[in-house]
C-alpha positions in Angstrom: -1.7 -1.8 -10.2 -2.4 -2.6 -6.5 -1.8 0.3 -4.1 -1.0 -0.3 -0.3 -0.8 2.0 2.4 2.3 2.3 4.3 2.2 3.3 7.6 4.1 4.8 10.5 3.7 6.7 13.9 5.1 9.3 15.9 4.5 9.0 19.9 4.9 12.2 22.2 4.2 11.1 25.7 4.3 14.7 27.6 1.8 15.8 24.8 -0.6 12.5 25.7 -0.4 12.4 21.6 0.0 9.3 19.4 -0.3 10.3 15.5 -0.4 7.1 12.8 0.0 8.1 9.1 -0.6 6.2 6.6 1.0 6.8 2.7 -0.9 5.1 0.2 1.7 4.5 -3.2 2.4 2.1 -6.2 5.0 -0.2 -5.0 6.9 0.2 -7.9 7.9 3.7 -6.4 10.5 2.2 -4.1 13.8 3.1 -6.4 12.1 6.6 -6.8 11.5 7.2 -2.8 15.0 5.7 -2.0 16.6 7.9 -4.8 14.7 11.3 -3.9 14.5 11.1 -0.2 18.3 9.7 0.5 19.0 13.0 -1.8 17.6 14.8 0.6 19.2 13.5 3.5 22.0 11.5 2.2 23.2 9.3 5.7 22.7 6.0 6.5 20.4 4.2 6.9 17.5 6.1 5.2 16.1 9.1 6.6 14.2 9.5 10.1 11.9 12.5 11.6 12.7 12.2 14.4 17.1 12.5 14.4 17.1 15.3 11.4 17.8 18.4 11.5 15.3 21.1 10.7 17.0 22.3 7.2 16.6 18.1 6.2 13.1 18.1 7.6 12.0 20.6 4.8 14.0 19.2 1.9 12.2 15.6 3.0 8.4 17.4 3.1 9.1 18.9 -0.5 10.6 16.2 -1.7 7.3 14.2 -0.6 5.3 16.9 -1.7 6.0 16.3 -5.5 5.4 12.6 -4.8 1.9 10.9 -6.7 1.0 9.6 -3.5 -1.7 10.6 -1.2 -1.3 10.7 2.5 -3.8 10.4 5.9 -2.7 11.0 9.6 -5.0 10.4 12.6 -3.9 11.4 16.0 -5.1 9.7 18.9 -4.9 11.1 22.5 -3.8 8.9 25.6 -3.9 10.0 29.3 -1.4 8.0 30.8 1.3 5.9 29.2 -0.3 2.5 29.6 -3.3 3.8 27.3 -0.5 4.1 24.1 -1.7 0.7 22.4 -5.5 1.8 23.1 -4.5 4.8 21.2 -2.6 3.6 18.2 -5.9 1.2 18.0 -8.0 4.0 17.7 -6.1 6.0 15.0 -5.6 2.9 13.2 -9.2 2.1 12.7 -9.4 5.7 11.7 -7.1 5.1 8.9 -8.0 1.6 7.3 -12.1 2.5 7.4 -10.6 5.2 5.7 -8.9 4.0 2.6 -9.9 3.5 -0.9 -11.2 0.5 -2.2 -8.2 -0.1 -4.2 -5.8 0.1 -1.6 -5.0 -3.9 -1.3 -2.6 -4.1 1.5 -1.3 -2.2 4.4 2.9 -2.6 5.0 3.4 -1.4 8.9 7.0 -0.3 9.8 7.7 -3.0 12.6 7.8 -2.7 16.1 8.3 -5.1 19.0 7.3 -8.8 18.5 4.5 -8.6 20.8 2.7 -5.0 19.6 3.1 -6.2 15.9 0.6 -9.3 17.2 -1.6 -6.8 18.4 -1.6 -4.5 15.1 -2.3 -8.2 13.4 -4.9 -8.8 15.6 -6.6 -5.6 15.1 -6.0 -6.1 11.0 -7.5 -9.1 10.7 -10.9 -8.1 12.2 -11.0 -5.1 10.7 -9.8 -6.9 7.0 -13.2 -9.3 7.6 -13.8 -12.7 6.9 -13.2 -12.5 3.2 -10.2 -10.1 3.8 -10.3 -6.8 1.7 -6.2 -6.0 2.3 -3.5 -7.9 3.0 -1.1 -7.1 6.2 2.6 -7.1 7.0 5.1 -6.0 9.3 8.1 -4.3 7.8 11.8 -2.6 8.6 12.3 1.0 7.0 15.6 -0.1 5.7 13.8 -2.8 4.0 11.3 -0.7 2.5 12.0 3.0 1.6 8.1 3.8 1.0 8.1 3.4 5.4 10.1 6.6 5.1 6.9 8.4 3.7 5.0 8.1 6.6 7.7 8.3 9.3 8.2 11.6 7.6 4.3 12.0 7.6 3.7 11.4 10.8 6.5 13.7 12.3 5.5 16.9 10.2 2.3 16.2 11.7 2.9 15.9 15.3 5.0 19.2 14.9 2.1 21.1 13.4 -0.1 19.7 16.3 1.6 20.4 18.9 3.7 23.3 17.5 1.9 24.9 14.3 4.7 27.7 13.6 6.9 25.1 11.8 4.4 25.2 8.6 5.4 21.4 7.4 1.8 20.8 6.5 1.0 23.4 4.4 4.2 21.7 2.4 2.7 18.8 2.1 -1.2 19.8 1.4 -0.7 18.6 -2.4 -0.5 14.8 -1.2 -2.4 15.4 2.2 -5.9 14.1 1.8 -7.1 13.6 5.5 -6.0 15.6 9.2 -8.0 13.8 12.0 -8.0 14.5 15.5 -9.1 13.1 18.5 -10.7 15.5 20.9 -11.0 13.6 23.8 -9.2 9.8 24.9 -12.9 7.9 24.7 -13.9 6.8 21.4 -13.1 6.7 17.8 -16.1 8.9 17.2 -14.5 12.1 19.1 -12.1 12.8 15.7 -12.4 15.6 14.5 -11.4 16.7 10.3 -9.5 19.4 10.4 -9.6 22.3 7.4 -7.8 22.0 4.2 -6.1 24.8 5.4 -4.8 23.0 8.2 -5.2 26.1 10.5 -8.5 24.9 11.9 
C-alpha cells in the first residue's frame, strides 16, 4: 500500500523558530490513530499540542510511540516575522527531498487560503514534471493522521527550545530524522542532530 506523509508545524515567534514534521503512515491507520490518540485525550475535536496539558502531552507521545509509523521534523529559523513563509519553505524542502520513494503523497493540515497556494506552489516544483507524490490540503478533524505531526511537531519545538521536558527520547522508536537550521540563509545550514537527541 501507498504511504503519505502527513504533515504539520509548530511556529514560536520570540524563539525565531518554525519546526514542520512530517509523519509518514498507511492510510488505513486513521480508525487506529482516532481510537488511540482521542483515548489519550478524550475532548473534542481531536487532540492539539499546543492547548494540552502536560500529563495529555505524554500519554499522546507514548501513544505515538507504539505507532508503525516513522516520523521527520526540520526546523527552520526566521529573524523577523515577515521571513515565516521563507522558513516553512526551507524546512519543507528539507522534508519531501527527504522521503522514501514509496511515500506517494503528502496531506498538509490546512492553513489560510493564500499560504496553502504557496505550499502548492512549492509542491508542485519540487513533485517535477512527471510528479513523484501527490499534494493536498487537509482539516485535522477531517483527518486524524494530522494529529501525528501536530503532536510531532510540538514535542519537538519543546525539546528545542526547552530540552528538560524529554518528549523526544519518547518518541525515538518512530523518530527517524531531527534537522536543524543553524543559521536563517540556506537549506544547506541544517544540521542532523544525534540519535540521542542530546546533540
Amino acid at each position: 500500500m501507498t504511504r503519505v506523509a502527513y504533515v504539520d508545524e509548530s511556529i514560536h515567534d520570540r524563539h525565531g523558530l518554525y519546526v514542520v514534521a512530517g509523519v509518514v503512515a498507511e492510510p488505513r491507520l486513521s480508525a487506529v490513530v482516532q481510537r488511540e490518540l482521542s483515548a489519550a485525550a478524550p475532548f473534542p475535536g481531536g487532540p492539539h499540542w499546543h492547548a494540552e496539558r502536560a500529563q495529555v502531552r505524554w500519554r499522546l507521545v507514548r501513544a505515538i510511540a507504539e505507532l508503525p509509523v516513522r516520523a521527520s521534523v526540520h526546523a527552520a529559523r526566521f529573524p523577523e516575522p515577515k521571513a515565516k513563509e521563507a522558513a516553512r519553505a526551507r524546512a519543507m524542502e528539507r522534508l519531501v527531498r527527504g522521503l522514501e520513494p514509496e511515500v506517494g503523497g503528502l496531506v498538509l493540515h490546512t492553513r489560510e487560503a493564500a499560504q496553502n497556494k504557496l505550499d502548492r506552489r512549492l509542491l508542485r516544483a519540487l513533485a517535477g514534471r512527471a510528479p513523484r507524490f501527490r499534494y493536498d490540503h487537509q482539516t485535522s478533524d477531517k483527518e486524524p493522521l494530522i494529529w501525528l505531526p501536530d503532536i510531532v511537531a510540538g514535542a519537538a519545538a519543546a525539546h528545542l527550545i526547552d530540552p528538560v521536558p524529554a518528549y523526544l527520547r519518547v518518541l525515538a522508536p518512530v523518530l527517524a530524522v531531527l534537522e536543524v537550521e543553524e543559521t536563517p540563509t540556506e537549506a544547506e545550514n541544517f544540521t542532523r542532530w544525534g540519535r540521542d537527541l542530546g546533540a
